[in-house]
SESE-551819 format. One line per 8 residues: number of its first residue (from 1); their letters; for each residue z, y, x of C-alpha. Coordinates in nm, 2 decimals. Layout:
residues N
NUM = A = Z Y X  ...
//
This chain:
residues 552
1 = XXXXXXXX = -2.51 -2.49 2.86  -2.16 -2.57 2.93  -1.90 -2.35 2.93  -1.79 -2.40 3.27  -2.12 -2.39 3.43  -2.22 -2.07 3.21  -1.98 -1.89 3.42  -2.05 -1.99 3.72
9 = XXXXXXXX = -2.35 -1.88 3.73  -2.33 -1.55 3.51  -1.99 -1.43 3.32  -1.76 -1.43 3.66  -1.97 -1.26 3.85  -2.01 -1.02 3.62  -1.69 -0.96 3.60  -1.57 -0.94 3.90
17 = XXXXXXXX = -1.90 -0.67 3.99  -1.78 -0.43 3.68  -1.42 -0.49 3.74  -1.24 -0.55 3.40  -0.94 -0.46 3.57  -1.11 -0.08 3.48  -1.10 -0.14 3.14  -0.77 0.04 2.96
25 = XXXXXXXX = -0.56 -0.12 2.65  -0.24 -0.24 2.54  -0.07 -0.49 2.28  -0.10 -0.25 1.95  -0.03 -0.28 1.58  0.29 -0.49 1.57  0.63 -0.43 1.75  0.70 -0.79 1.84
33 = XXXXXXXX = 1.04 -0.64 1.92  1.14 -0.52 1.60  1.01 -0.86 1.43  1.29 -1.07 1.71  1.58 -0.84 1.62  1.72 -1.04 1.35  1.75 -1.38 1.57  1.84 -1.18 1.88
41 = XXXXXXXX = 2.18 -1.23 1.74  2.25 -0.84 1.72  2.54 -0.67 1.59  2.42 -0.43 1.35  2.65 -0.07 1.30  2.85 -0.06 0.97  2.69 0.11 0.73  2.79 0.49 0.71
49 = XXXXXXXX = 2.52 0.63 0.45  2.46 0.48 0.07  2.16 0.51 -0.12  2.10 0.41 -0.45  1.76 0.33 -0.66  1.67 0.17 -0.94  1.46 -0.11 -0.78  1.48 -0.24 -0.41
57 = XXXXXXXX = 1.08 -0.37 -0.28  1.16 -0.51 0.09  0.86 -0.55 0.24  0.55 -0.32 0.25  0.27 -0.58 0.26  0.00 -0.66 0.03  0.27 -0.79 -0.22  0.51 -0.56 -0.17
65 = XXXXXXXX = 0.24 -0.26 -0.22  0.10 -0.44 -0.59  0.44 -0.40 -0.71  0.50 -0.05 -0.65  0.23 0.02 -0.81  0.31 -0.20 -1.09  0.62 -0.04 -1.12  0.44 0.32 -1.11
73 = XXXXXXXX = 0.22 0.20 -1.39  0.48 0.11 -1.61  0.64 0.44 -1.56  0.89 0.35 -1.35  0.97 0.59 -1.09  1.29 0.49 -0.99  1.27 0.25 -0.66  1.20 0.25 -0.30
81 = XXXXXXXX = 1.02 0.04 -0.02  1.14 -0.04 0.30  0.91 -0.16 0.61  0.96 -0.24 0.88  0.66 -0.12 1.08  0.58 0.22 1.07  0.33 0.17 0.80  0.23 -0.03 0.55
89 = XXXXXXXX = -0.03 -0.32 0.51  0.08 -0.64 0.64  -0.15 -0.78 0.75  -0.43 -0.57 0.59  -0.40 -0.25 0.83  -0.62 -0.08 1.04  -0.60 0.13 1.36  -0.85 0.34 1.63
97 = XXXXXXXX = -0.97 0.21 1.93  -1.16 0.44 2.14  -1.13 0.75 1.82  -1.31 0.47 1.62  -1.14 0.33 1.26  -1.11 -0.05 1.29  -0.92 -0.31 1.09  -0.59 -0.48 1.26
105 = XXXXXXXX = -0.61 -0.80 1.04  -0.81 -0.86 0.74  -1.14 -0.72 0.71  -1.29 -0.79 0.39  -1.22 -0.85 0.03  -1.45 -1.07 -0.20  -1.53 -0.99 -0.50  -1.28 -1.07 -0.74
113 = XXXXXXXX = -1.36 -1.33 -1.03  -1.17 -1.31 -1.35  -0.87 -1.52 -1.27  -0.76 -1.20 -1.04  -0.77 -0.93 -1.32  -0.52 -0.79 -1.15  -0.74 -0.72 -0.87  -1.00 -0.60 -1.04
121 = XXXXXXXX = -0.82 -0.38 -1.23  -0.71 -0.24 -0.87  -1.09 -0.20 -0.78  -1.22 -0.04 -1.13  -0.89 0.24 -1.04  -1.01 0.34 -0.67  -1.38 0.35 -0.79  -1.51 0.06 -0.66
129 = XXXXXXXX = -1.67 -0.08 -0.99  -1.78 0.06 -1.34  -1.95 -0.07 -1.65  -2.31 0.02 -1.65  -2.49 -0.10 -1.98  -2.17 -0.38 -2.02  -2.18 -0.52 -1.68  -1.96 -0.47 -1.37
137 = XXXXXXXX = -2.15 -0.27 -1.08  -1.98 -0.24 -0.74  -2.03 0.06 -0.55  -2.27 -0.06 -0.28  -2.14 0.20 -0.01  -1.86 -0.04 0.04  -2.03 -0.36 -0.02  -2.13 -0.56 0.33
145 = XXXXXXXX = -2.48 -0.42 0.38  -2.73 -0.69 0.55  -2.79 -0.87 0.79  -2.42 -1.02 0.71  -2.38 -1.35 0.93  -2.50 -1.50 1.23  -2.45 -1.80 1.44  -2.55 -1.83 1.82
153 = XXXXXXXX = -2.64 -2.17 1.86  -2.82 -2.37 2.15  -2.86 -2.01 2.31  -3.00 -1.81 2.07  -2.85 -1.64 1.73  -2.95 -1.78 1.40  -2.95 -1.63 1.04  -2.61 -1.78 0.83
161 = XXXXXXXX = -2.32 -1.96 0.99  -2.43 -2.36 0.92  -2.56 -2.50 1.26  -2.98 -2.54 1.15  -3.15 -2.47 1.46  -3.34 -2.82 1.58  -3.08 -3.01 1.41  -3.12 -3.35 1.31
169 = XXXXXXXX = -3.25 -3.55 0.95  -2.92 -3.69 0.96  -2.74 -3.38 1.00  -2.94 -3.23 0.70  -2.85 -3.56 0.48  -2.47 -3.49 0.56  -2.49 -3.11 0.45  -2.63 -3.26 0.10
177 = XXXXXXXX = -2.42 -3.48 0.08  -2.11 -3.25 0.08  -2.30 -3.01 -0.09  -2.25 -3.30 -0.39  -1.92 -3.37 -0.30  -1.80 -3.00 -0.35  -2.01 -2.99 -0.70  -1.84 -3.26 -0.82
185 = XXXXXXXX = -1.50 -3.13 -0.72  -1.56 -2.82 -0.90  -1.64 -3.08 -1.24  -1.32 -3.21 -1.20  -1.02 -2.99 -1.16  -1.03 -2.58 -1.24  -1.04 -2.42 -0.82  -0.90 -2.07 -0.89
193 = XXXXXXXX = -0.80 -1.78 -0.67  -0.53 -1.66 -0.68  -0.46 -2.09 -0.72  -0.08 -1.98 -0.81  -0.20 -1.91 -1.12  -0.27 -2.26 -1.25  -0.15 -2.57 -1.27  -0.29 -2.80 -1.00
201 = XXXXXXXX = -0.49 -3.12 -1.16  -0.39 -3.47 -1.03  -0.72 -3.47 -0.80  -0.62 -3.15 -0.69  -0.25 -3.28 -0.56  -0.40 -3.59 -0.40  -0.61 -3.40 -0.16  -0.31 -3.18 -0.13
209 = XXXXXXXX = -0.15 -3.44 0.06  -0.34 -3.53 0.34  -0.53 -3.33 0.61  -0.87 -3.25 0.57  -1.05 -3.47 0.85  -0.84 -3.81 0.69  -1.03 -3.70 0.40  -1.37 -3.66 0.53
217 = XXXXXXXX = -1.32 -3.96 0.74  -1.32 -4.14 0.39  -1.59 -4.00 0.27  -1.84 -4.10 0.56  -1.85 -3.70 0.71  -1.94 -3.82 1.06  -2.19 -3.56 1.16  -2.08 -3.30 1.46
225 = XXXXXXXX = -2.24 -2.99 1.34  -2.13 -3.06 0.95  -1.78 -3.06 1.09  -1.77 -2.79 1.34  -1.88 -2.58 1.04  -1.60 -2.71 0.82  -1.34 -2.68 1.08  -1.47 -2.32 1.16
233 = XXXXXXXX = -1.41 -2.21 0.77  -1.09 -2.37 0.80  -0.98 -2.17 1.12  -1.13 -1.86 0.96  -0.91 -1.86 0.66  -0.59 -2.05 0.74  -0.58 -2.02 1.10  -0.61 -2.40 1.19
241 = XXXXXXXX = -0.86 -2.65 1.17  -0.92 -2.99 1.02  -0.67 -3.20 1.18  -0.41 -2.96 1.06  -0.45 -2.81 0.72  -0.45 -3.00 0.39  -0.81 -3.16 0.21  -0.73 -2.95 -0.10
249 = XXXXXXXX = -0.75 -2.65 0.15  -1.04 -2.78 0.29  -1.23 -2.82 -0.06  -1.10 -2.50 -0.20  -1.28 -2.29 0.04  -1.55 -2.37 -0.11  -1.49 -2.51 -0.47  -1.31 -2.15 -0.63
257 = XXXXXXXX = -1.57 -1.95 -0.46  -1.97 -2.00 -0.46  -1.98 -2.40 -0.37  -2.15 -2.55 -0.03  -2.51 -2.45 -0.06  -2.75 -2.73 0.15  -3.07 -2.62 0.29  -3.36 -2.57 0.08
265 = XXXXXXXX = -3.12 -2.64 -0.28  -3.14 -2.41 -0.58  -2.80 -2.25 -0.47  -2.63 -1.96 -0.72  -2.61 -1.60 -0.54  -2.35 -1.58 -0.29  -2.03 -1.34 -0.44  -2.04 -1.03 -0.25
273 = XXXXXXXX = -1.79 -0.91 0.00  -1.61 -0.54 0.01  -1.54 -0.41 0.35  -1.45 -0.08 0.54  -1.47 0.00 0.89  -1.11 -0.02 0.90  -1.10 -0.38 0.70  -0.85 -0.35 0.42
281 = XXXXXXXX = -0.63 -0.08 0.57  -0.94 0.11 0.29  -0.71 -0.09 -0.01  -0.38 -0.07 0.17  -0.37 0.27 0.25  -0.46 0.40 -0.11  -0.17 0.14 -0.22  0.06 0.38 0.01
289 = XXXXXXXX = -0.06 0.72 -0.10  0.12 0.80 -0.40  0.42 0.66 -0.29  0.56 0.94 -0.04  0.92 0.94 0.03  1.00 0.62 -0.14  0.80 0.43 0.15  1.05 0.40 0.40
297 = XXXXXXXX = 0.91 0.25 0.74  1.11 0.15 1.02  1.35 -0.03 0.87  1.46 -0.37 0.91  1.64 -0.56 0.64  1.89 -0.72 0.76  2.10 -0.84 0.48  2.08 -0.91 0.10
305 = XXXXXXXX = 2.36 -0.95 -0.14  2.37 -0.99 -0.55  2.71 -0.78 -0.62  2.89 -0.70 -1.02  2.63 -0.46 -1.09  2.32 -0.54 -0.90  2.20 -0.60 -0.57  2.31 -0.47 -0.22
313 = XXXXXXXX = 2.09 -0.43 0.07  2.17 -0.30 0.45  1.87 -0.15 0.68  1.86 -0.05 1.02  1.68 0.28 1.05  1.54 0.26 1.36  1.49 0.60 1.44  1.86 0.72 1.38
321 = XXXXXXXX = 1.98 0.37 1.52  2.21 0.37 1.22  2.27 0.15 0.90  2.19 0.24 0.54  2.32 0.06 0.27  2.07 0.04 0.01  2.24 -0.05 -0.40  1.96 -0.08 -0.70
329 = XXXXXXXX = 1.96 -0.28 -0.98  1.72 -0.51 -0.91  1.52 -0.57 -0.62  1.17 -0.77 -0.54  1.19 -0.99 -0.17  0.83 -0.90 0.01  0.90 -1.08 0.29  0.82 -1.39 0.43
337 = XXXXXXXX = 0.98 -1.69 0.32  1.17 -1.73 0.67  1.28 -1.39 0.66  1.37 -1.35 0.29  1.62 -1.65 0.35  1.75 -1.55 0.66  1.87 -1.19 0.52  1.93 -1.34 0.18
345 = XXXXXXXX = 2.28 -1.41 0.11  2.36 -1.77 0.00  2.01 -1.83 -0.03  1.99 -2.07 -0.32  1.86 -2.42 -0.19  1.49 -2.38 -0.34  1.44 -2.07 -0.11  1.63 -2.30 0.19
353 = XXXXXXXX = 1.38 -2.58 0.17  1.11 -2.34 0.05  1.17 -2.19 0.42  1.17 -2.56 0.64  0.88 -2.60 0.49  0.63 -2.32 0.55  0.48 -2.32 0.90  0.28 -2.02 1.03
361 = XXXXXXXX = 0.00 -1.96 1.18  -0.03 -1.71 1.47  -0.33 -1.53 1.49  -0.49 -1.25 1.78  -0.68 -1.00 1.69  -0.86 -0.74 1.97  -1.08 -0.46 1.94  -1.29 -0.37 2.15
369 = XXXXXXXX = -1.45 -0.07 2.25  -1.82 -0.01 2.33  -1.97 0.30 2.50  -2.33 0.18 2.44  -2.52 -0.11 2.19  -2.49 -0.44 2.39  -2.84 -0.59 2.43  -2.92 -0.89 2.23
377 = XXXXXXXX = -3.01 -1.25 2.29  -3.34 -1.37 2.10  -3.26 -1.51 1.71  -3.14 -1.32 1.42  -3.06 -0.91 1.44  -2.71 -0.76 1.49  -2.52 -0.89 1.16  -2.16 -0.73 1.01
385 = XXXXXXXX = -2.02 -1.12 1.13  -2.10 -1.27 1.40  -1.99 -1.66 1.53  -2.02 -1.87 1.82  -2.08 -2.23 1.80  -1.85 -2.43 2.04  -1.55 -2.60 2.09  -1.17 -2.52 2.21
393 = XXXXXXXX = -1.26 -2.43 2.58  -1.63 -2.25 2.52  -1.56 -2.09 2.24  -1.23 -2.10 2.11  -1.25 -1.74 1.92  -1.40 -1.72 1.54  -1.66 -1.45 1.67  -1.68 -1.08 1.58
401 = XXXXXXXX = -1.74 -0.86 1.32  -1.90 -0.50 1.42  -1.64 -0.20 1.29  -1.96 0.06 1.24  -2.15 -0.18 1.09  -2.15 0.00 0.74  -2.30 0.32 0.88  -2.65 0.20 0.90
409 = XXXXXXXX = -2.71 0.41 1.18  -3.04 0.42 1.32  -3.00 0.43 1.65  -2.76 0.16 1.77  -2.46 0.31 2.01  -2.12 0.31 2.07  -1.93 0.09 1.84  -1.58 -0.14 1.82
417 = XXXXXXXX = -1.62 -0.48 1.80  -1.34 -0.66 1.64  -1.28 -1.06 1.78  -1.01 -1.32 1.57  -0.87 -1.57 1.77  -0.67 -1.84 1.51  -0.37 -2.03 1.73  -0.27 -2.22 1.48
425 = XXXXXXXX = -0.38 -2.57 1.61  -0.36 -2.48 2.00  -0.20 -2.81 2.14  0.09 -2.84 2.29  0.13 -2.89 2.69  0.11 -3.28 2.78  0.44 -3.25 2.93  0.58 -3.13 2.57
433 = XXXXXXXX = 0.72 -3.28 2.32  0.55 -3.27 2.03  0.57 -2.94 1.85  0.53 -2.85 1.44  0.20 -2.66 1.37  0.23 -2.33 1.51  0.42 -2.32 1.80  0.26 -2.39 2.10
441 = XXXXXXXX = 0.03 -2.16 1.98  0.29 -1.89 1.92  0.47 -1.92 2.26  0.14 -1.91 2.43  0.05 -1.56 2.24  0.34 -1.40 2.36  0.35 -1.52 2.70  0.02 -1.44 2.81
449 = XXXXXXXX = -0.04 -1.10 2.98  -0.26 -0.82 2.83  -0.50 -0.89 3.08  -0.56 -1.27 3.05  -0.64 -1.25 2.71  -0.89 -0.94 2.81  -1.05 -1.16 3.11  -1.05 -1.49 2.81
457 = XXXXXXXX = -1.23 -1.26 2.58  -1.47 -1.11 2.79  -1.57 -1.50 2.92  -1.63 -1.60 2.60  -1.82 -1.30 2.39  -2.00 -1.29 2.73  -2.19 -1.62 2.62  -2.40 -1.41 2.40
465 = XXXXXXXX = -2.39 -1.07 2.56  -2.39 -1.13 2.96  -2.35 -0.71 3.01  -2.06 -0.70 2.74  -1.80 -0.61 3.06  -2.03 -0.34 3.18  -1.97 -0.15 2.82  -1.64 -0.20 2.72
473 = XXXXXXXX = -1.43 0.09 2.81  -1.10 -0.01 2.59  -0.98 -0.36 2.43  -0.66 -0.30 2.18  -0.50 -0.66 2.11  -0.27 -0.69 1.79  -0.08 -1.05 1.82  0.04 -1.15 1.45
481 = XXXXXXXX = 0.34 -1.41 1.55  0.36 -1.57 1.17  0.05 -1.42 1.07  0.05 -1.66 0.77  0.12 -1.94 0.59  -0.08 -2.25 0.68  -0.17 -2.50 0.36  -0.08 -2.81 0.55
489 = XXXXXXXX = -0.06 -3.18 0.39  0.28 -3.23 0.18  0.36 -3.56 0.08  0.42 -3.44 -0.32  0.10 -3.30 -0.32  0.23 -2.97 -0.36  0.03 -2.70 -0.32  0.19 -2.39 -0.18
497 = XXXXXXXX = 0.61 -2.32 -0.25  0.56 -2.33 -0.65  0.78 -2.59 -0.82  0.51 -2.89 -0.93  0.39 -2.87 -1.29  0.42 -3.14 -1.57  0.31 -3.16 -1.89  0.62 -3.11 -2.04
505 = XXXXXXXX = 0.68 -2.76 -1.90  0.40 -2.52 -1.80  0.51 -2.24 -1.58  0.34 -1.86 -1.69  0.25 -1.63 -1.52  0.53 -1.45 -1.54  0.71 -1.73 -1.34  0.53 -1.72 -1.08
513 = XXXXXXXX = 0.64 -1.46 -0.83  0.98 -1.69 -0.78  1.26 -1.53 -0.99  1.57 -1.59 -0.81  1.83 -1.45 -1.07  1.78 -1.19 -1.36  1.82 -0.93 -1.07  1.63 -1.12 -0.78
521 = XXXXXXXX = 1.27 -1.24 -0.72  1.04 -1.29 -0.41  0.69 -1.25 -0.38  0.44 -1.33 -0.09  0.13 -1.49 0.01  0.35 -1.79 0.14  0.46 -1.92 -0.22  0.05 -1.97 -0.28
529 = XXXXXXXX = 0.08 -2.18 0.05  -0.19 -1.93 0.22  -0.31 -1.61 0.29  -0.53 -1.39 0.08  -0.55 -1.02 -0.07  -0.56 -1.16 -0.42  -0.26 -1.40 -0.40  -0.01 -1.17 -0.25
537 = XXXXXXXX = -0.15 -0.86 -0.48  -0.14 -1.13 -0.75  0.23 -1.26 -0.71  0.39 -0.87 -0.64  0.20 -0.72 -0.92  0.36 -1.01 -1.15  0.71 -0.98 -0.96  0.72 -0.60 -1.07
545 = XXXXXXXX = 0.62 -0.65 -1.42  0.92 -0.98 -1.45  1.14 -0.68 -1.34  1.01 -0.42 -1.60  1.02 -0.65 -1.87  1.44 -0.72 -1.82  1.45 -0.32 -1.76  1.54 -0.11 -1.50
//
C-alpha cells in the first residue's frame, strides 16, 4: 500500500480523532544555541580568571572521555575537560522521556574484535567480560537479548532486516552474489575497526574513491530489494545512502564485521551487540564518573593558542557569562574537525584542508513515550530493532529500537520507543542550487517546528502500528546538526583525514590521533572519516598516551 493512500484511509484520521496536538515534548539533548555561538560573530568578555593544568582535553565526547582515562591510567592526574553541553557523551548520551532511561544517540556497541584492544580493555574494566576456562565471556545482562531485528515488509513484520518475504529467484541470486563479492573483499585487503589503525590496501583506496551505487552499478547489483537493504545499512551507520557515501564505506560495513550472510549459506555466528536502555550513555557515563571537578561542562572553547611554555586556551563559562583563560602544557583537541580549526590559532594547513573536506551528517533522533504496549501487525514478535521497508516519502526513518527491551518483562506495557531519522542525503529544493552533502538536510532540521516532525513521525511508525497516536503521551526530539562525519568518495582514495600511507613510511599507532606540535594533537571520530565508539575511543586513548610518553 502506498504511502499516500495508507493515510488516507487510516493514519490521518487517526490523528486528527486522538489529537496529537495533546501529546507534550520539546527539542532536548543539544543546545543548538550554544553550538551557533562561535559563528554568531560574538564578542566574547576578556578574560578575568586564569587557570592552570597540566593537560587541556577540549571536548567531552567519546574521544575526549578515552583520554582522560588514559591519562588517569598512566597516573596522571594533572588535567581538565571542558564541554560544552552540560554533560558528557557526544553523541553517546542518554536522557528520560516519560521517567524512563533512553539513549539520545548511539545505542549499541558491538563486540569488540582484537584490533580495538583498547576497547576491550575498557569492557574487561567495567565488568562486561572475563576469562572463563581461557575464553572471553560477556556478561549477557547487557548483551541484546532476542528477538533482535525485524523488518515490516509487504504489510506484515518479518524475522532479520534483508527483504525475504515472497521475494523473487532473482532477488535471491543477487543476495549470493554479493554475499561472494564481500568474501572476496575480505581475501583481499585486511577490513579493520577502528580502520585508522591500518594502512589501507590499494583495493581498499580504489573503492574509496567513488560512491557506493557507481560501484554496484559495475558489478551488475540491479535488484530493488538487495539495494534498499544496502542503502538502509548505509543510512544506519553514516547517515546517507548509496548515492552519497563512498564503495569502501559501503563494503566495510560488512567486510570488518561478520560478512553478508545469503539465505540458506553456512554463515559464521553473528558478533554480538552490547546495549543499555539508555544506549551508550551505560559506557559514557562510567567514562565521566571518576573525573569530578576536572569535567567542566558549559563551556565553549573559543580560542586556542601554542604560547613559550605551552598552550593557551579561553572558555566561556556559561553560567557566570564570564571568560576563563585556561594555560597547561599540553592539550588534546576533542572537537570536531570544523570547530578544532575554527578556535585553533593559525591552524596549520593540514588541519585547514582537513576541515573543507569533512562534511557532516545531520541526524534526528525522538523518543517516544508509550503509556500501554502498541498492538502488533502479524509477522515476527516485538524485536530490540525494528525497520520499515520503504523509500524517502513512506518511510524515510531507519525504524526503532524499544528502550525497555532488556527487561524481559512479562507483561508488555508502558515503554519508550526510540526512532533515527539520517538527513544526510535529503535533497535539496528544485529551486536550489546545488548544495554539498549535508545541508539541505541540516537547514530543513532546524527549521521545522517541534510539531511537524511529531505529526511526520506519527504518519510513518503508524504504517505498522495504526493506534501508535492513541498511546503516545510524550515525544523528546534531539536534532544532532553535524552529528558525524560522512565517508564520502575522495578522489586520492583517501579514507578518512589520515595522511595516505606508502611503503616507504608506515605511520604507528602512535601517529594516529594527529599530532599537531610536541604540545598539540587532535583526536575525533572525523579523522577515521566516520562515526563509531571504537574509532573515537581508539584515536583519544592513543592522543593521551602520545602526550604521556613526551611528559607532562
Amino acid at each position: 500500500m502506498k504511502r499516500r493512500d495508507f493515510l488516507a484511509t487510516t493514519a490521518l484520521p487517526l490523528l486528527a480523532c486522538d489529537q496529537p496536538e495533546a501529546i507534550s515534548g520539546s527539542f532536548v539533548g543539544i543546545s543548538l544555541d550554544r553550538g551557533h555561538l562561535l559563528q554568531s560573530g560574538k564578542t566574547w568578555p576578556t578574560p578575568d580568571i586564569t587557570l592552570s593544568t597540566g593537560v587541556l582535553i577540549a571536548g567531552a565526547g567519546v574521544a575526549g572521555l578515552a583520554a582522560a582515562r588514559a591519562l588517569r591510567l598512566k597516573g596522571i592526574e594533572d588535567f581538565a575537560l571542558l564541554e560544552l553541553e552540560d554533560e558528557a557523551g557526544g553523541n553517546s548520551r542518554g536522557g528520560q522521556t516519560g521517567g524512563m532511561a533512553c539513549p539520545l544517540g548511539a545505542h549499541y556497541l558491538p563486540l569488540p574484535g582484537d584490533d580495538a584492544p583498547e576497547v576491550q580493555d575498557l569492557l574487561e574494566e567495567l565488568g562486561l567480560r572475563r576469562r572463563v576456562a581461557g575464553r572471553w565471556v560477556y556478561d549477557e545482562r547487557h548483551l541484546c537479548h532476542s528477538p533482535q531485528e525485524r523488518l515490516f515488509f509487504n504489510g506484515s513484520w518479518q524475522a532479520g532486516l534483508l527483504p525475504m518475504q515472497d521475494v523473487a529467484a532473482a532477488t535471491l541470486a543477487q543476495y549470493h552474489q554479493f554475499a561472494r563479492l564481500v568474501a572476496r573483499l575480505q581475501r583481499q585487503a585486511r577490513w579493520a575497526i577502528p580502520a585508522s589503525k591500518w594502512p589501507p590496501a590499494l583495493i581498499q583506496q580504489a573503492l574509496a574513491a567513488i560512491t557506493f551505487d557507481v560501484y554496484l552499478d559495475q558489478q551488475g547489483f540491479t535488484d530493488q530489494h538487495l539495494r534498499w537493504y544496502l542503502d538502509y545499512c548505509c543510512r544506519d551507520d553514516y547517515g546517507a545512502g548509496l548515492a552519497t557515501v563512498s564503495a569502501w564505506a559501503g563494503i566495510h560495513y560488512f567486510a570488518s564485521r561478520h560478512g553478508f550472510a545469503a539465505p540458506g549459506q553456512d554463515a559464521p555466528e553473528r558478533d554480538g551487540v552490547l546495549t543499555w536502555p539508555q544506549g551508550n550513555a551505560w559506557l559514557t557515563q562510567r567514562l565521566a564518573a571518576p573525573l569530578g571537578a576536572r569535567l567542566q561542562t558549559g563551556r565553549v572553547v573559543v580560542r586556542i593558542a601554542q604560547v613559550k611554555h605551552g598552550v593557551e586556551l579561553d572558555a566561556f563559562n556559561l553560567a557566570t557569562q564570564a571568560t576563563e583563560r585556561w594555560k597547561a602544557r599540553r592539550a588534546i583537541i576533542a572537537l570536531p574537525i570544523f570547530v578544532a580549526a575554527r578556535v585553533l590559532e593559525n591552524p596549520p594547513d593540514r588541519l585547514r584542508a582537513a576541515a573543507a573536506s569533512t562534511v557532516y551528517a545531520p541526524w534526528l533522533v525522538a523518543n517516544l513515550h508509550l503509556k500501554s504496549a502498541l498492538h502488533d501487525r502479524p509477522g515476527a514478535p516485538p524485536s530490540w530493532d525494528n525497520v520499515l521497508y520503504g523509500d524517502a516519502q513512506n518511510a524515510p526513518g531507519l525504524g526503532y529500537v524499544d528502550a525497555s527491551h532488556q527487561r524481559l518483562q512479562s507483561v508488555p506495557g508502558a515503554t519508550v520507543l526510540t526512532y533515527y531519522r539520517a538527513l544526510g542525503d535529503v535533497a535539496a529544493p528544485m529551486d536550489s542550487p546545488p548544495l554539498a552533502p549535508g545541508v539541505a538536510g541540516r537547514r530543513l532540521l532546524l527549521a521545522r517546528p517541534w510539531s511537524a516532525w511529531r505529526d511526520a513521525i506519527l504518519a510513518e511508525l503508524s504504517l505498522p502500528h495504526p493506534d501508535l497516536a492513541a498511546r503516545v503521551s510524550r515525544i523528546d526530539i534531539t536534532r544532532y546538526g553535524h552529528a558525524m562525519a560522512m565517508p564520502v568518495p575522495k578522489n586520492n582514495g583517501q579514507i578518512g583525514l589520515q595522511p595516505l600511507y606508502s611503503k616507504r613510511r608506515q605511520l604507528s599507532i602512535s601517529d594516529q590521533p594527529g599530532s599537531l606540535s610536541e604540545r598539540l594533537a587532535v583526536a575525533h571520530s572525523d579523522w577515521a572519516g566516520y562515526s563509531v565508539f571504537e574509532e573515537a575511543f581508539t584515536l583519544g586513548h592513543a592522543a593521551a598516551l602520545n602526550m604521556a610518553r613526551r611528559g607532562i
